[in-house]
Structures are given as C-alpha cells and as structure tokens.
PyMOL CGO cylinders between C-alpha atoms (Angstrom):
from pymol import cmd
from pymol.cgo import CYLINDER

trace = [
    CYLINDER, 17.59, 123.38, 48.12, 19.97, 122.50, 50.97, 0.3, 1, 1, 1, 1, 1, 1,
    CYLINDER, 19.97, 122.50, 50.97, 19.75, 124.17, 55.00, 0.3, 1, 1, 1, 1, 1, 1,
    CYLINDER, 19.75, 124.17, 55.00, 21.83, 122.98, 57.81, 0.3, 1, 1, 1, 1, 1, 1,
    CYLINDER, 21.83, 122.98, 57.81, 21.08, 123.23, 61.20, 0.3, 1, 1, 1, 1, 1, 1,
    CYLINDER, 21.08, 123.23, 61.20, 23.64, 122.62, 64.74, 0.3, 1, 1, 1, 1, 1, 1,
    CYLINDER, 23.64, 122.62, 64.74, 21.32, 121.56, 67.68, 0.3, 1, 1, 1, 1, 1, 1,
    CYLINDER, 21.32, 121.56, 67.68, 22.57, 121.12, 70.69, 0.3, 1, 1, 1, 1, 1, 1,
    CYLINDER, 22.57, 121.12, 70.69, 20.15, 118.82, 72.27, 0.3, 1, 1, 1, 1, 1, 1,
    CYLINDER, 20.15, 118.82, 72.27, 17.54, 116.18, 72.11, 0.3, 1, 1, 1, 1, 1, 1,
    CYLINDER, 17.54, 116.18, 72.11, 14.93, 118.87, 73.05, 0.3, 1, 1, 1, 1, 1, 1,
    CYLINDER, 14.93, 118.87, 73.05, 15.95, 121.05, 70.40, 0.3, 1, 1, 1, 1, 1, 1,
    CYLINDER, 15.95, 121.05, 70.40, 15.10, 118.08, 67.96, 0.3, 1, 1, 1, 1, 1, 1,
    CYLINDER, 15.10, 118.08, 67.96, 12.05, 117.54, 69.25, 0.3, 1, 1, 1, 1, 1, 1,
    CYLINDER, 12.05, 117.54, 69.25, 11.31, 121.23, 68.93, 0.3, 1, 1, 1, 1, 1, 1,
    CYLINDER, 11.31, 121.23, 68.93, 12.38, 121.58, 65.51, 0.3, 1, 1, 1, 1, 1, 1,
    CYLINDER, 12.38, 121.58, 65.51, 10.43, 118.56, 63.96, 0.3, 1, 1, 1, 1, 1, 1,
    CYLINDER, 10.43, 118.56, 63.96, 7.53, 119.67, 66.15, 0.3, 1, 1, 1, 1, 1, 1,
    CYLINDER, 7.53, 119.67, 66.15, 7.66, 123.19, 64.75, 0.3, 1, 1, 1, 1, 1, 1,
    CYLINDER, 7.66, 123.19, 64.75, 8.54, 122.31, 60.91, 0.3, 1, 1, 1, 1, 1, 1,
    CYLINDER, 8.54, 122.31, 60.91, 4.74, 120.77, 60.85, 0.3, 1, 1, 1, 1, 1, 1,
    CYLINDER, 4.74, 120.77, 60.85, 3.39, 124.27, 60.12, 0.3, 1, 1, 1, 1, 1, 1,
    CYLINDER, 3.39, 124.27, 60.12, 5.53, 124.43, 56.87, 0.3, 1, 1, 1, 1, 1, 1,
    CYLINDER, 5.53, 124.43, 56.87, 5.23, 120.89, 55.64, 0.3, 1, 1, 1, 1, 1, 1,
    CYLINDER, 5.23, 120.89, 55.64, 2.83, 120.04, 52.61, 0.3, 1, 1, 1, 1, 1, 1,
    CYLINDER, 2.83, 120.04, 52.61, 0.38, 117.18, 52.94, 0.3, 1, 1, 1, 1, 1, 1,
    CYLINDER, 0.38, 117.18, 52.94, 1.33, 114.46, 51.70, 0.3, 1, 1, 1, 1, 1, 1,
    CYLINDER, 1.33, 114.46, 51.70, 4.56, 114.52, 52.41, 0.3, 1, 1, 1, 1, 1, 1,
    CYLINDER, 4.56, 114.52, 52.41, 7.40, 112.36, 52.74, 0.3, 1, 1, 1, 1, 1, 1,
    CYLINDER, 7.40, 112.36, 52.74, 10.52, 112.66, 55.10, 0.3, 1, 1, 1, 1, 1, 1,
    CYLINDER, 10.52, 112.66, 55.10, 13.92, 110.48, 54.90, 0.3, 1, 1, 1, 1, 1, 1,
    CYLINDER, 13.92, 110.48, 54.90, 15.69, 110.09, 57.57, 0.3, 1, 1, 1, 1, 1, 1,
    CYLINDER, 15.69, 110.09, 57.57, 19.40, 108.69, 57.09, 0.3, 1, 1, 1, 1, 1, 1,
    CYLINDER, 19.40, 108.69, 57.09, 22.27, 108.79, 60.07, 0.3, 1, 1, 1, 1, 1, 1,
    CYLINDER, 22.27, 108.79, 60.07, 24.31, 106.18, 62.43, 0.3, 1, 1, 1, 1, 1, 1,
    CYLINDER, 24.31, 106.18, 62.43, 22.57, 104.48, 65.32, 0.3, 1, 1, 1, 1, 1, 1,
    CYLINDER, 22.57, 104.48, 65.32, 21.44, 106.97, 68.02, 0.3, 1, 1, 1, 1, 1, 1,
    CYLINDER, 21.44, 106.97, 68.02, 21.96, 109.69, 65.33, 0.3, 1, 1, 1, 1, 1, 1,
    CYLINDER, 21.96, 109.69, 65.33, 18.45, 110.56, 66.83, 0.3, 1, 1, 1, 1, 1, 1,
    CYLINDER, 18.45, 110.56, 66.83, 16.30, 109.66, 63.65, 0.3, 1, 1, 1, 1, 1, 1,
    CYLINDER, 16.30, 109.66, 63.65, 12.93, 108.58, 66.10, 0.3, 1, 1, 1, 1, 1, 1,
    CYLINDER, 12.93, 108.58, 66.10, 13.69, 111.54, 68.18, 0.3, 1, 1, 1, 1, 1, 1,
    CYLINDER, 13.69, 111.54, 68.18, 13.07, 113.57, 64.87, 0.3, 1, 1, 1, 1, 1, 1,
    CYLINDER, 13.07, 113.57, 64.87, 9.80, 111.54, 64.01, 0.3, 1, 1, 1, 1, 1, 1,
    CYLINDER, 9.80, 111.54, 64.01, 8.68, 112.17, 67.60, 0.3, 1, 1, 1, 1, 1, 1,
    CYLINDER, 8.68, 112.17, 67.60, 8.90, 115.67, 67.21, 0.3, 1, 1, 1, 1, 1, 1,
    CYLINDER, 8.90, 115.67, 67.21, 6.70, 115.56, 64.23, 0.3, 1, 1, 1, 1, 1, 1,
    CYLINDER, 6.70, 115.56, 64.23, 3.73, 113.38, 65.84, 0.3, 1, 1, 1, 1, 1, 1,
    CYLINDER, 3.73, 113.38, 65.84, 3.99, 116.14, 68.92, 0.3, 1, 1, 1, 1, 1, 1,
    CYLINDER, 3.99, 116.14, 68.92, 3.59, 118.65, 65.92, 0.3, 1, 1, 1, 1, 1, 1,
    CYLINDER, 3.59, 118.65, 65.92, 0.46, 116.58, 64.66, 0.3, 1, 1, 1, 1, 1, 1,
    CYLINDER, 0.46, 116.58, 64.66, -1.17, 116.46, 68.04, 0.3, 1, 1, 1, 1, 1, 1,
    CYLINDER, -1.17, 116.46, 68.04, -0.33, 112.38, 68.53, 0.3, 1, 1, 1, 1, 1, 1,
    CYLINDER, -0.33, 112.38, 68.53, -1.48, 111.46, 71.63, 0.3, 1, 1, 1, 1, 1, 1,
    CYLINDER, -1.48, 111.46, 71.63, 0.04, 107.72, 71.36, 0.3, 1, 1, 1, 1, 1, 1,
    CYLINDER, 0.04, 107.72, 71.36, 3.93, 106.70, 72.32, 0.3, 1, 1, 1, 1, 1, 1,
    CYLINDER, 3.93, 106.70, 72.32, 5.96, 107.22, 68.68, 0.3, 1, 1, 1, 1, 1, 1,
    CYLINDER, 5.96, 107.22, 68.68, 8.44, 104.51, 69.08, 0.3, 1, 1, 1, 1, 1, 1,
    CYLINDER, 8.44, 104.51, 69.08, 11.14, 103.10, 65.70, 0.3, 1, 1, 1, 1, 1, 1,
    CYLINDER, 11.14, 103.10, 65.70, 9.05, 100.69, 64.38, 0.3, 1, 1, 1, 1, 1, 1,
    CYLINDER, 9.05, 100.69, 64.38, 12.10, 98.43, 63.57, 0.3, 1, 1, 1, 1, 1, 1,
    CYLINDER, 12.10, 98.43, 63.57, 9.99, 94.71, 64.02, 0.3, 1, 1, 1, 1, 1, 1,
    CYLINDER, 9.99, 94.71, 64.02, 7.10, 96.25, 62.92, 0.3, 1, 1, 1, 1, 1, 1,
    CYLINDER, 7.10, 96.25, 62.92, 8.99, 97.88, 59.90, 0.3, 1, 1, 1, 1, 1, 1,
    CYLINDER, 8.99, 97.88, 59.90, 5.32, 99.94, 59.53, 0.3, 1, 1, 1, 1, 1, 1,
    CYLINDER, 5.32, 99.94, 59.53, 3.23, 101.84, 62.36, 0.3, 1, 1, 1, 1, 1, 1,
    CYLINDER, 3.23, 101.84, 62.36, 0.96, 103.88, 61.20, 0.3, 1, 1, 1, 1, 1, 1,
    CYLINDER, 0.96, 103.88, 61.20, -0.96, 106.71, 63.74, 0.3, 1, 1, 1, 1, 1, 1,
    CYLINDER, -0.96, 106.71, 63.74, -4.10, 108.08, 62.89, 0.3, 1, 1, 1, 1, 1, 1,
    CYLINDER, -4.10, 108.08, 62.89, -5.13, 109.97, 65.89, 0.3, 1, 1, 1, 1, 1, 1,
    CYLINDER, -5.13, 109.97, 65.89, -3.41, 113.54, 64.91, 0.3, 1, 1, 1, 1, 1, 1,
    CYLINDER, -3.41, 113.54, 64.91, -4.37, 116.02, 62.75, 0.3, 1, 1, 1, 1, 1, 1,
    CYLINDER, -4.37, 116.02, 62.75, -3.73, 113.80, 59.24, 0.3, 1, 1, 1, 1, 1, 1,
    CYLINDER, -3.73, 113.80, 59.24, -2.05, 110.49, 59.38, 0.3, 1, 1, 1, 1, 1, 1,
    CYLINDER, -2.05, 110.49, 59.38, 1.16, 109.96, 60.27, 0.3, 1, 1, 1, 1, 1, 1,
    CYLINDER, 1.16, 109.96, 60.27, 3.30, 106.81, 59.20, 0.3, 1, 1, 1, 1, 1, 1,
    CYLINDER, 3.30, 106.81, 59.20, 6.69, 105.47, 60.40, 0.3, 1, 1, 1, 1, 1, 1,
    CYLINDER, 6.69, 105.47, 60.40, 8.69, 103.39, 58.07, 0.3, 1, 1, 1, 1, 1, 1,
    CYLINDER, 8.69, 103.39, 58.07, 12.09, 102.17, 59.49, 0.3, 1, 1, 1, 1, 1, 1,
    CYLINDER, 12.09, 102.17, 59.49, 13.06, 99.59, 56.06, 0.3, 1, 1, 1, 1, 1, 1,
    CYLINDER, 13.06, 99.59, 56.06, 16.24, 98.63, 58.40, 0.3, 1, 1, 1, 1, 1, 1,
    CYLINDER, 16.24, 98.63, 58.40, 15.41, 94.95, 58.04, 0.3, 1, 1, 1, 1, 1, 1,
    CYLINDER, 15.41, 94.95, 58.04, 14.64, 95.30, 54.31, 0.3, 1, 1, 1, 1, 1, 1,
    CYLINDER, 14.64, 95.30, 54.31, 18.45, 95.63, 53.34, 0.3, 1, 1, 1, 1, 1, 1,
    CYLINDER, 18.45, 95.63, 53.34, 18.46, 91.55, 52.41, 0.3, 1, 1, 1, 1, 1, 1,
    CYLINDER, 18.46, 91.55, 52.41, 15.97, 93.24, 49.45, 0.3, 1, 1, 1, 1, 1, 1,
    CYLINDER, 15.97, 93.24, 49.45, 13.97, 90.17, 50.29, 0.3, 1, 1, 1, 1, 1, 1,
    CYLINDER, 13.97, 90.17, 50.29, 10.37, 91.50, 51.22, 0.3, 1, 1, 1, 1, 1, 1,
    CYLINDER, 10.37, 91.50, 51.22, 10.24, 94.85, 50.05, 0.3, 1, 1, 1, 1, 1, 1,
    CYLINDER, 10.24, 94.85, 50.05, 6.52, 93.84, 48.43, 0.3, 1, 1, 1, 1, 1, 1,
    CYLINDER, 6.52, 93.84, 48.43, 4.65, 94.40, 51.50, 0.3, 1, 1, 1, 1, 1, 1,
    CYLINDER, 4.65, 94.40, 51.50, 3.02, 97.34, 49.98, 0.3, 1, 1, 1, 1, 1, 1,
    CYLINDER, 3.02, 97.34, 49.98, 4.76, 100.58, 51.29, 0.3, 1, 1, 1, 1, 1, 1,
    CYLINDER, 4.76, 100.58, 51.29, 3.86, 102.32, 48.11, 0.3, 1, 1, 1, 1, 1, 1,
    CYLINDER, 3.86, 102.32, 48.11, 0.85, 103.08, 49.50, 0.3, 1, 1, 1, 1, 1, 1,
    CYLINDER, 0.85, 103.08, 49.50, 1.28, 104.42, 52.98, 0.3, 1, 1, 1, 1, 1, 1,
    CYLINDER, 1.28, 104.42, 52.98, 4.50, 106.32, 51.10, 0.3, 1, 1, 1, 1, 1, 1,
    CYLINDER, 4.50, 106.32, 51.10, 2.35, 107.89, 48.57, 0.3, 1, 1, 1, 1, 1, 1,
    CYLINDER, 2.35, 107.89, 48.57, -0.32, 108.24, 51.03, 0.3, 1, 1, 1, 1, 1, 1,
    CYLINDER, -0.32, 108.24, 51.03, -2.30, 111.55, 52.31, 0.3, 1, 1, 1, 1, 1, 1,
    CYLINDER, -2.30, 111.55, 52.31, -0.47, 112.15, 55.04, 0.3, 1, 1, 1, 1, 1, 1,
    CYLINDER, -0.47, 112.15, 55.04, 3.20, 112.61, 56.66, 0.3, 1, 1, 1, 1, 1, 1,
    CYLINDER, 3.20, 112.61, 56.66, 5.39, 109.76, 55.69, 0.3, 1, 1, 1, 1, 1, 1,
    CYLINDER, 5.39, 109.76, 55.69, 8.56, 109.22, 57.82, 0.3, 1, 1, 1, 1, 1, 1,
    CYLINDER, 8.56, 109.22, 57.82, 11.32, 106.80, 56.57, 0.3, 1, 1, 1, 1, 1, 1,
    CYLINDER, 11.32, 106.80, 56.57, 14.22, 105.87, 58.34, 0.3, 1, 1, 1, 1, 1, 1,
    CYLINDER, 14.22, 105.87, 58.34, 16.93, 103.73, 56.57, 0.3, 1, 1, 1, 1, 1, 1,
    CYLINDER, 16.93, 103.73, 56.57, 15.59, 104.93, 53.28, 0.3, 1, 1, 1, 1, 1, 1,
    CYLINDER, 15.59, 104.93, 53.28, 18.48, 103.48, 51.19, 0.3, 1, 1, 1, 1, 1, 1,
    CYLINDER, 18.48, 103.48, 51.19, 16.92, 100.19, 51.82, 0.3, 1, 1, 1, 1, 1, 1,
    CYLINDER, 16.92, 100.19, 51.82, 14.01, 101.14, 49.79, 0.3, 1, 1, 1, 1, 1, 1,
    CYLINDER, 14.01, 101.14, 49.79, 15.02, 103.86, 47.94, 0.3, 1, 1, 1, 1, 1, 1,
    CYLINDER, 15.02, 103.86, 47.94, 13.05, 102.89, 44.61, 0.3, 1, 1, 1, 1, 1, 1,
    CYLINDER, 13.05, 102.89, 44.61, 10.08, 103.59, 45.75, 0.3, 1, 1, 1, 1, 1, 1,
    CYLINDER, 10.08, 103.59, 45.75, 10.84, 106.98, 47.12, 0.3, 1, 1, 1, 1, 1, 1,
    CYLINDER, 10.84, 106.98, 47.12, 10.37, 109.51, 45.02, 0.3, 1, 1, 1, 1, 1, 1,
    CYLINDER, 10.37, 109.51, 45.02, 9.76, 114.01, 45.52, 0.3, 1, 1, 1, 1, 1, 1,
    CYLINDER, 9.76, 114.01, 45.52, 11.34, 113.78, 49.43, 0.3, 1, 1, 1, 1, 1, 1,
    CYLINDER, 11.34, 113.78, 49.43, 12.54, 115.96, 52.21, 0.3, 1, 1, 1, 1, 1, 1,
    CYLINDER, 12.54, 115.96, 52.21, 16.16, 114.23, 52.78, 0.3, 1, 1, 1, 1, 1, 1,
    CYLINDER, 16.16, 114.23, 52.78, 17.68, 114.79, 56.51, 0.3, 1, 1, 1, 1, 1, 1,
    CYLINDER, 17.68, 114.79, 56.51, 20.75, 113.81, 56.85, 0.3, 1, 1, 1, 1, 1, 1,
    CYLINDER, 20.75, 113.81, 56.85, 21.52, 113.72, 60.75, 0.3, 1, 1, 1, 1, 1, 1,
    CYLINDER, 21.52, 113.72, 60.75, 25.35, 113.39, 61.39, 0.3, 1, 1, 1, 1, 1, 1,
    CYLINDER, 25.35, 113.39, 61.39, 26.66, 113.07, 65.41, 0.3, 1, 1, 1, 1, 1, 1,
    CYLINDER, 26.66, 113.07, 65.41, 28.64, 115.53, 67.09, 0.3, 1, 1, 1, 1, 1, 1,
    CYLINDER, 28.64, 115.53, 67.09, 28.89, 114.46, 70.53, 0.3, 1, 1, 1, 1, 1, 1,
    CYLINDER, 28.89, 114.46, 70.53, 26.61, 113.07, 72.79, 0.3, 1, 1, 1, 1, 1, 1,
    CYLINDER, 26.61, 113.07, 72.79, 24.06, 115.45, 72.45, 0.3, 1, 1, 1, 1, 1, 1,
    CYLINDER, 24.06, 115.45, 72.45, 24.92, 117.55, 69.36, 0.3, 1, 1, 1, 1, 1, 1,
    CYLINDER, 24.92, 117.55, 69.36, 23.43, 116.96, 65.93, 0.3, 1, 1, 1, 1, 1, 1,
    CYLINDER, 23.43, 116.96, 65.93, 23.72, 118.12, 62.83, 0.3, 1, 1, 1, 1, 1, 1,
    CYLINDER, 23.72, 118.12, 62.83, 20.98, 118.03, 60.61, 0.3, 1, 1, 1, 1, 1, 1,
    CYLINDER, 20.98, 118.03, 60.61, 21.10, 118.91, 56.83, 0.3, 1, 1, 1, 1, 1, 1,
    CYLINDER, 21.10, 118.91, 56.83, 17.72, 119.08, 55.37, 0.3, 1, 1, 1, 1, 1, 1,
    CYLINDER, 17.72, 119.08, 55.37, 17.96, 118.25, 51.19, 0.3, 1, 1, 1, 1, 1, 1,
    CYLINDER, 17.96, 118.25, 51.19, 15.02, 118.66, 48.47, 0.3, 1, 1, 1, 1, 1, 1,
    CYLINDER, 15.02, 118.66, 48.47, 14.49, 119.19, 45.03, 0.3, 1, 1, 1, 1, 1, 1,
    CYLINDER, 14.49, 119.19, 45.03, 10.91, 119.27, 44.93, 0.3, 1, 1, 1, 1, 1, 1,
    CYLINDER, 10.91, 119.27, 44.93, 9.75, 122.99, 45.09, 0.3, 1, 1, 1, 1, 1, 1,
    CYLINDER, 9.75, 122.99, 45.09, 6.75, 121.90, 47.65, 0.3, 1, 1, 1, 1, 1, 1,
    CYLINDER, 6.75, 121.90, 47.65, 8.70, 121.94, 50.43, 0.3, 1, 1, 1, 1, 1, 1,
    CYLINDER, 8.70, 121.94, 50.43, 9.98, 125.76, 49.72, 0.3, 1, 1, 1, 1, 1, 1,
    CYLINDER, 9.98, 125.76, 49.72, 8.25, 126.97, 52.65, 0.3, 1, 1, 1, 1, 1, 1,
    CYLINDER, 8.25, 126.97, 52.65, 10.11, 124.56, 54.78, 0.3, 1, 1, 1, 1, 1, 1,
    CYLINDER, 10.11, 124.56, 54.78, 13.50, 125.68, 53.71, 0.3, 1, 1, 1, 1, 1, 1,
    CYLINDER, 13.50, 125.68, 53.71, 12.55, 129.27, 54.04, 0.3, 1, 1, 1, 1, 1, 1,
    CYLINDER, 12.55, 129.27, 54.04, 11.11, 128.88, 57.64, 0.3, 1, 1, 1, 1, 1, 1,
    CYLINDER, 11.11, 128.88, 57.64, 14.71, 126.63, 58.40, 0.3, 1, 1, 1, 1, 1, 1,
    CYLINDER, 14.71, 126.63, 58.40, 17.00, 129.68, 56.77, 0.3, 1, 1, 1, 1, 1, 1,
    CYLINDER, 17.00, 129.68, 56.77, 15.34, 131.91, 59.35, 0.3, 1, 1, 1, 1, 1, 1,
    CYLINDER, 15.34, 131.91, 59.35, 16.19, 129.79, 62.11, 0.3, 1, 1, 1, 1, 1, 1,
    CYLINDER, 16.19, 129.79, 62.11, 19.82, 129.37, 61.93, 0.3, 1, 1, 1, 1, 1, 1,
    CYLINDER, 19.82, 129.37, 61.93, 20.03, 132.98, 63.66, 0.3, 1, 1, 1, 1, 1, 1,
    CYLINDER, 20.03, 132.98, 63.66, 18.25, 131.45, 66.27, 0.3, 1, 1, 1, 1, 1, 1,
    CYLINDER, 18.25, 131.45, 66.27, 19.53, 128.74, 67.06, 0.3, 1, 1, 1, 1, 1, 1,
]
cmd.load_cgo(trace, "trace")
C-alpha cells in the first residue's frame, strides 16, 4: 500500500499526524525518514496532540529514547541518528519498538534490523513550508490508515 500527500504547511502536519491517531492500530510503529528540517518531530508532535500528550514532544536526538506515558497509550520517540557508528544499538529498543503502544522512529535506517511490520513516511522538502509525505506499508493492519489518507487527498 502506498498514499501520497502535498501539505502546504507545518500546521497541516500537525493536523494530519494528529488526525491519523483514529486509524492507527495499537501497537504500532511509525518510520520516519527525510533531510534535516524535513519536519520528522513536527509529524511525531502531531501524533502526541492526537494521543492527548500534555508534555513538550521534542527529537530526542541526546536522549536517542523519550518515552511519554501521559496520553491515551504510550507513546515513544526513537531518533537512532547517533546510532549510525552501529556501535550501541544494544540498549534495548526492541522493547519499547515492539511495545503496546505508538512507536515513532526517526532515522530508522540506523536501526533498521530491528524494525519489522511498519508504517514508512517518507517526508521529501518542497520549499520552505511544503512537504511531501508518502506513507508506505505492507502490513494489512494499517489498511484503515491508507483508506482514511486516500480520502483526504480531495481535501487537501
């Protein structure tokens, strides 16, 4: 399955991954893959507003893990940036990955053998404030997301 989406702002990202909670299965896991200030926390944002996170989502690039449990099911951010020397990738993100809640992981190349049954989104730049985003999955779970994104390209 395969959906692409133009959005023309950092609101409309917000939106989107704020929205696309409804249709997500729990557990799930999201990869996130685009340039610098392709707007990959922006997306993760969106889906913490969606889960009712009251706390400040920021990229958890020193952290590499931040986990938030004060939504409706937990939500962890994984940005494996810092793992691309493939030196301390036993940390144990198998578990938060394969956890029960929504996984978010940005630079997922970095770890990309212990990802497994994802929602890919690639996010490619336009201009300053356009994106494209071009959501990616084999796994039939996520079905329900890629029928609620088909219905949105006429809106958007």
């Amino acid at each position: 399955m395969e959906e692409t989406l133009h959005l023309k702002s950092a609101d409309e990202t917000l939106n989107l991954a704020s929205s696309l909670i409804k249709y997500l299965p729990i557990p799930s896991i999201i990869t996130l893959n685009g340039n610098l200030g392709a707007g990959k926390t922006i997306f993760a944002k969106g889906l913490a507003k969606g889960l009712n996170i009251k706390q400040d989502v920021t990229s958890p690039t020193f952290n590499i893990l931040k986990c938030y449990f004060d939504g409706n099911v937990p939500f962890y951010h994984i940005d494996a940036y810092r793992l691309e020397d493939s030196q301390n990738k036993d940390i144990g993100l198998e578990e938060v990955i394969d956890g029960n809640g929504i996984c978010v992981i940005e630079w997922p190349n970095y770890i990309k053998e212990i990802i497994f049954d994802d929602l890919n989104i690639d996010i490619q730049i336009i201009s300053l404030n356009e994106r494209v985003f071009t959501f990616k999955s084999e796994n039939k779970k996520y079905e329900q997301v890629f029928t609620y994104l088909e219905g949105l390209k006429n809106v958007l």
